[in-house]
C-alpha positions as CSV (number, residue, x, y, z in Angstrom):
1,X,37.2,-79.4,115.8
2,X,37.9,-80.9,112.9
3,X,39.1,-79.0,109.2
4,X,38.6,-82.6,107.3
5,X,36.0,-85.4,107.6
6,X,36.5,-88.6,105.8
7,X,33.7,-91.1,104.7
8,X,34.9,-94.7,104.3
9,X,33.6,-97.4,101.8
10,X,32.6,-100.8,101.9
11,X,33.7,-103.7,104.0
12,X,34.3,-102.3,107.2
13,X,32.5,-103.6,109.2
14,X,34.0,-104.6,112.2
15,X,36.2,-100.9,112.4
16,X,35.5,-98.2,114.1
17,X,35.9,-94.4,114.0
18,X,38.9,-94.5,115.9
19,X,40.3,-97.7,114.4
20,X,40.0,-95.7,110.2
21,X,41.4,-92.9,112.1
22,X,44.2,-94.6,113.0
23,X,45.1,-96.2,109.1
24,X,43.8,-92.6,107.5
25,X,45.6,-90.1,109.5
26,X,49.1,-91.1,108.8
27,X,48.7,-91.3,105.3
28,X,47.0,-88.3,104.8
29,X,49.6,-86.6,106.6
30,X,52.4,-88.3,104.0
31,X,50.1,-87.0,101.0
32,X,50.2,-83.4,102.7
33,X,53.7,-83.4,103.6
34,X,54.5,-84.3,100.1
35,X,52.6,-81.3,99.4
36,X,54.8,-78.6,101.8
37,X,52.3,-78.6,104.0
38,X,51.2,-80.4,107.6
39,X,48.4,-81.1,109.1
40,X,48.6,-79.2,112.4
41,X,46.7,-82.0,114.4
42,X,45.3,-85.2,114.7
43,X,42.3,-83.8,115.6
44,X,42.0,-81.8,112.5
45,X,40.9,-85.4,111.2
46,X,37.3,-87.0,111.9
47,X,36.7,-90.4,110.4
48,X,32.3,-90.7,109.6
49,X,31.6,-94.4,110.3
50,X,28.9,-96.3,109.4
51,X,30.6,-99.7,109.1
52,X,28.7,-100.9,112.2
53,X,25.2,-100.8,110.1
54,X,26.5,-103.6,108.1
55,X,27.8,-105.8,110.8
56,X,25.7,-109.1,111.3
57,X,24.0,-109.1,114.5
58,X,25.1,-112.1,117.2
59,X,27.5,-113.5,114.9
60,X,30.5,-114.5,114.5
61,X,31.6,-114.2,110.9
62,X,29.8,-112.8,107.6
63,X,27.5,-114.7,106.3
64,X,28.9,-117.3,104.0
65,X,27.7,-116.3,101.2
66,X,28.4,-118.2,97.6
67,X,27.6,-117.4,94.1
68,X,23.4,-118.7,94.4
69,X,23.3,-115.3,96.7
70,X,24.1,-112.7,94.6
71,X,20.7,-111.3,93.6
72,X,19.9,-110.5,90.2
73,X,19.5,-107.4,89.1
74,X,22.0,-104.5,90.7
75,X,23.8,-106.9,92.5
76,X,24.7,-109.1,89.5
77,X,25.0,-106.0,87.2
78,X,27.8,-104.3,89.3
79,X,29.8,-107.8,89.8
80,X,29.6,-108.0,85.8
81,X,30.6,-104.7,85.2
82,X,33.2,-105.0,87.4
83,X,34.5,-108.0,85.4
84,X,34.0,-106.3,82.5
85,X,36.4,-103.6,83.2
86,X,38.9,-106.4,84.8
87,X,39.4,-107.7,81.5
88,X,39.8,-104.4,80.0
89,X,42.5,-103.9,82.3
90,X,44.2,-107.4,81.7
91,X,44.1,-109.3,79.1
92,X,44.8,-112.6,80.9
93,X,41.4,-112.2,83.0
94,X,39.3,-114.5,81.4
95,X,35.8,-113.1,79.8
96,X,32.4,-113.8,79.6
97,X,31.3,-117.0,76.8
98,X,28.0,-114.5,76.3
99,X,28.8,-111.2,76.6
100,X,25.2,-108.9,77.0
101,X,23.6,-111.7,77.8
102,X,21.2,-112.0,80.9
103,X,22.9,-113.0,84.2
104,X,23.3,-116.4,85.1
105,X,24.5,-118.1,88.2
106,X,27.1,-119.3,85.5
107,X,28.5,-115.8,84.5
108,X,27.9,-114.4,88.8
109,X,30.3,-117.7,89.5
110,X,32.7,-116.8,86.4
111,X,32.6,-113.1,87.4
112,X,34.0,-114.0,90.9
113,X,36.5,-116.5,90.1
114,X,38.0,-113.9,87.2
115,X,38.0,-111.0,90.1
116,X,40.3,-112.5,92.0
117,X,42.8,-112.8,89.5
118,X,43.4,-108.9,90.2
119,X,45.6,-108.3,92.9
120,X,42.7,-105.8,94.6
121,X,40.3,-108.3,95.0
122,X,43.0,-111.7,95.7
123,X,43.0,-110.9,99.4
124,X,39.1,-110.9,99.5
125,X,37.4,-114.2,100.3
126,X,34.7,-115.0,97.5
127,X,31.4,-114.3,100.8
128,X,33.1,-110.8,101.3
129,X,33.2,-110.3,97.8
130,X,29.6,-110.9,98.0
131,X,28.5,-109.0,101.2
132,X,30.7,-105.9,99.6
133,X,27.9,-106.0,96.8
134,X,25.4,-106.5,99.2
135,X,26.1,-103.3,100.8
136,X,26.0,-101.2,97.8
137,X,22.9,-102.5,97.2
138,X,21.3,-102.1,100.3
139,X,22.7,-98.3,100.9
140,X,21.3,-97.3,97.0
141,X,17.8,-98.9,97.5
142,X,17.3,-99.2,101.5
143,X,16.1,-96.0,102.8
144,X,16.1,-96.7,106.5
145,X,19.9,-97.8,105.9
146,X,20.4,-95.2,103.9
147,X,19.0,-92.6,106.9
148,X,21.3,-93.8,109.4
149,X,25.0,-93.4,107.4
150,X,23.4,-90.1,106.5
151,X,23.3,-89.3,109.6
152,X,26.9,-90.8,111.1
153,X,27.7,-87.7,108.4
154,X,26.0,-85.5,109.5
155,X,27.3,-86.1,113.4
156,X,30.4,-85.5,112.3
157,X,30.9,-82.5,110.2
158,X,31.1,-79.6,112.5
159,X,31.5,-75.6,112.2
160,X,35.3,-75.9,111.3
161,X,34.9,-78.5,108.6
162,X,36.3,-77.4,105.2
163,X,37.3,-80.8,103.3
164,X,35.0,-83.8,102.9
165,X,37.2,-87.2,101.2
166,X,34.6,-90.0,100.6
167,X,36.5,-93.4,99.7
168,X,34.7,-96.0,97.1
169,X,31.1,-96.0,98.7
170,X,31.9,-93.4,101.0
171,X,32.2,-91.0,98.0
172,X,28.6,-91.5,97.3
173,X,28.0,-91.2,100.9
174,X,29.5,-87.8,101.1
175,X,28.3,-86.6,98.1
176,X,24.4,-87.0,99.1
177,X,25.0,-85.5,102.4
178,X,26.6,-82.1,100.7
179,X,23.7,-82.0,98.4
180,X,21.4,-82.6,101.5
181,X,23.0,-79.7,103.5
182,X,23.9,-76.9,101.2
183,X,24.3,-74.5,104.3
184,X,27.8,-76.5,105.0
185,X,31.1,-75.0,105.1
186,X,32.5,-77.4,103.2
187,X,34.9,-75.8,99.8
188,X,36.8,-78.8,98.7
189,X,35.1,-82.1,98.0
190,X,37.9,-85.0,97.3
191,X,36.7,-88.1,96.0
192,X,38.7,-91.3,95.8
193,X,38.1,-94.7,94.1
194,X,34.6,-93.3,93.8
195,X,31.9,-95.6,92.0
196,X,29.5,-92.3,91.4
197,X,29.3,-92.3,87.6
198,X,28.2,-96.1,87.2
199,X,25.2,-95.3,85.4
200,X,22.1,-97.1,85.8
201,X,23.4,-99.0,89.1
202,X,24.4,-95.9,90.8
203,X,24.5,-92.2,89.3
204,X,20.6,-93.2,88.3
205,X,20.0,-93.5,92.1
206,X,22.0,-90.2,93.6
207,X,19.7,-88.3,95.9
208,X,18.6,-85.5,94.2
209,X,18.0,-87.8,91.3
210,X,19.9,-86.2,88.3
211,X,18.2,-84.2,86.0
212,X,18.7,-84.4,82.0
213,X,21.9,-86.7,82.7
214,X,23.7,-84.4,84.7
215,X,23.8,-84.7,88.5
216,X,23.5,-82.2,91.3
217,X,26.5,-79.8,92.5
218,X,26.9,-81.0,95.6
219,X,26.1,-78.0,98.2
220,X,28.3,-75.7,99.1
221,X,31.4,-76.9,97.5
222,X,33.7,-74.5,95.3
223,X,36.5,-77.1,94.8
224,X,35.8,-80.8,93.7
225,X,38.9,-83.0,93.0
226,X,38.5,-87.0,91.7
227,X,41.0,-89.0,92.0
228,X,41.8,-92.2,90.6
229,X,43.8,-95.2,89.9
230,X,43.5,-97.0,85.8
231,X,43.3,-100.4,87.3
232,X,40.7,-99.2,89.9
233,X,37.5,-101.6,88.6
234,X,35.6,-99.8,91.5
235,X,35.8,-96.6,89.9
236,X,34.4,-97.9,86.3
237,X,33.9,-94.2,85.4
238,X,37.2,-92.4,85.9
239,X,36.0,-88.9,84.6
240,X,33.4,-87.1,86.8
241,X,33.5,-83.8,84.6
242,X,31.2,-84.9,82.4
243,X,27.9,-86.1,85.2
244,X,28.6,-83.4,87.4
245,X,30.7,-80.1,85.8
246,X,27.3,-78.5,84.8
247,X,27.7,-75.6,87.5
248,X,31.7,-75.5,88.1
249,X,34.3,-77.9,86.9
250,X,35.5,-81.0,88.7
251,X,39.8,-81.6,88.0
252,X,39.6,-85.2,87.4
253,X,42.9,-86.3,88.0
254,X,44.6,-90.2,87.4
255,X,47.3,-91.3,89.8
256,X,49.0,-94.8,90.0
257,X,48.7,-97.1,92.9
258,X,50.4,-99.8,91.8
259,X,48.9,-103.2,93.0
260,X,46.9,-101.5,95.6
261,X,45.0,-99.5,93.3
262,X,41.5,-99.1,95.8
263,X,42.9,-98.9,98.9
264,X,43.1,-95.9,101.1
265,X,46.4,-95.4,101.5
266,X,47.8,-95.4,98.6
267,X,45.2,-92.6,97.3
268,X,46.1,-90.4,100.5
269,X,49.7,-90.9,100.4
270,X,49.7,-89.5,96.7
271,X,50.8,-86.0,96.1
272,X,48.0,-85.4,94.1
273,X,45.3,-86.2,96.4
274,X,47.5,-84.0,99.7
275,X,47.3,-80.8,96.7
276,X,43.6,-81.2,96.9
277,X,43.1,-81.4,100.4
278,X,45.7,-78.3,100.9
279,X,43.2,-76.2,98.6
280,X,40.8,-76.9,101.5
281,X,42.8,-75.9,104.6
């Protein structure tokens, strides 16, 4: 049975449990090892997916999607503030003509083409850049959607689970399903490359809703460790102390990933994020 579940983000699609398993496991091992310690076996490891909900049905590739289909509103907000912080992070990136101004299929086309001058989002084709925002969208504001990866969560955790890691969406994911079942196990929440303080496109949305600008402790959990990377764009707020330490403290904790900075790997292999998980075993 399995001591840690993980909850991936977005854009994976066409995975599976066992295919995450098979990129996660290793690497959390290397961040535990680093640690003194060892996971005792693979099957102390149990990748939630949801990916599948996302997957176009009969098809053979994404959608092509182009700049005239990102939606105003969150959609257009999140690619801006993502762009926002991408110039904050390099000078180089070129900025908005009309910063604050409303969106335009102008800046959403500008946004893109200045995101993939960072080396995160250079491997991503401009429609999967899109259909990434499409899913955060559609998991904050579609509540059938939103049911089902609850549940993929909630299939997984079992007696034995101590240590929930939620990855970029996933960290959302994971932190609605503690709140949802209080009567967990669960001590140590890690979160990695999480997106959960973007105000008004996603902290605003949490399930419970926060109250008085502070969010919900989520369930059960004694220890809650965020970890993240400076030039992570994904994770626009890096300290989580401040939304959510109103009952116990979060250790919000930066670590460098070098040109990787969101992907999994990187934030498991750290020393810092196999610390947090040993608290939990």
């Amino acid at each position: 049975m399995a001591q840690i579940v993980a909850v991936h983000g977005i854009g994976q699609q066409r995975k599976g449990a066992d295919t995450l398993h098979s990129k996660w496991l290793p690497a959390l091992r290397d961040g535990l090892r680093s640690t003194g310690r060892e996971l005792p076996a693979g099957d102390d490891l149990r990748c939630a997916f949801y990916g599948d909900l996302f997957r176009p049905k009969g098809k053979s590739m994404d959608p092509p999607y182009t700049a005239a289909d990102v939606e105003d509103g969150d959609e257009a907000a999140l690619l801006q503030a993502w762009w926002a912080e991408a110039v904050q992070l390099d000078s180089r990136i070129p900025g908005p003509d009309a910063p604050g101004k409303a969106s335009t299929p102008q800046l959403v086309q500008g946004a893109l083409r200045a995101l993939t001058l960072l080396p995160f989002f250079k491997s991503i084709a401009q429609p999967a850049m899109i259909y990434d925002l499409k899913q955060v969208r559609l998991y904050m504001n579609d509540d059938a959607i939103r049911a089902e990866v609850q549940a993929r969560v909630v299939n997984a955790i079992c007696e034995d689970t101590r240590v929930l890691i939620g990855h970029s969406l996933g960290s959302v994911v994971a932190y609605e399903a503690l709140c949802a079942n209080p009567e967990w196990k669960i001590r140590t929440f890690v979160t990695v490359g999480s997106p959960l303080g973007i105000g008004s496109l996603i902290f605003k949305h949490l399930r419970p809703a926060p109250q008085n600008g502070k969010g919900a402790w989520p369930g059960s959990v004694e220890r809650w460790f965020n970890i993240s990377d400076a030039g992570d764009v994904v994770a626009l707020v890096k300290k989580l102390a401040p939304l959510f330490g109103r009952e116990r403290s979060i250790q919000d904790i930066s670590i460098s990933n070098g040109a990787t900075a969101h992907d999994i790997e990187p934030y498991l292999t750290a020393a810092e994020t196999g610390h947090a998980i040993a608290t939990g075993l």
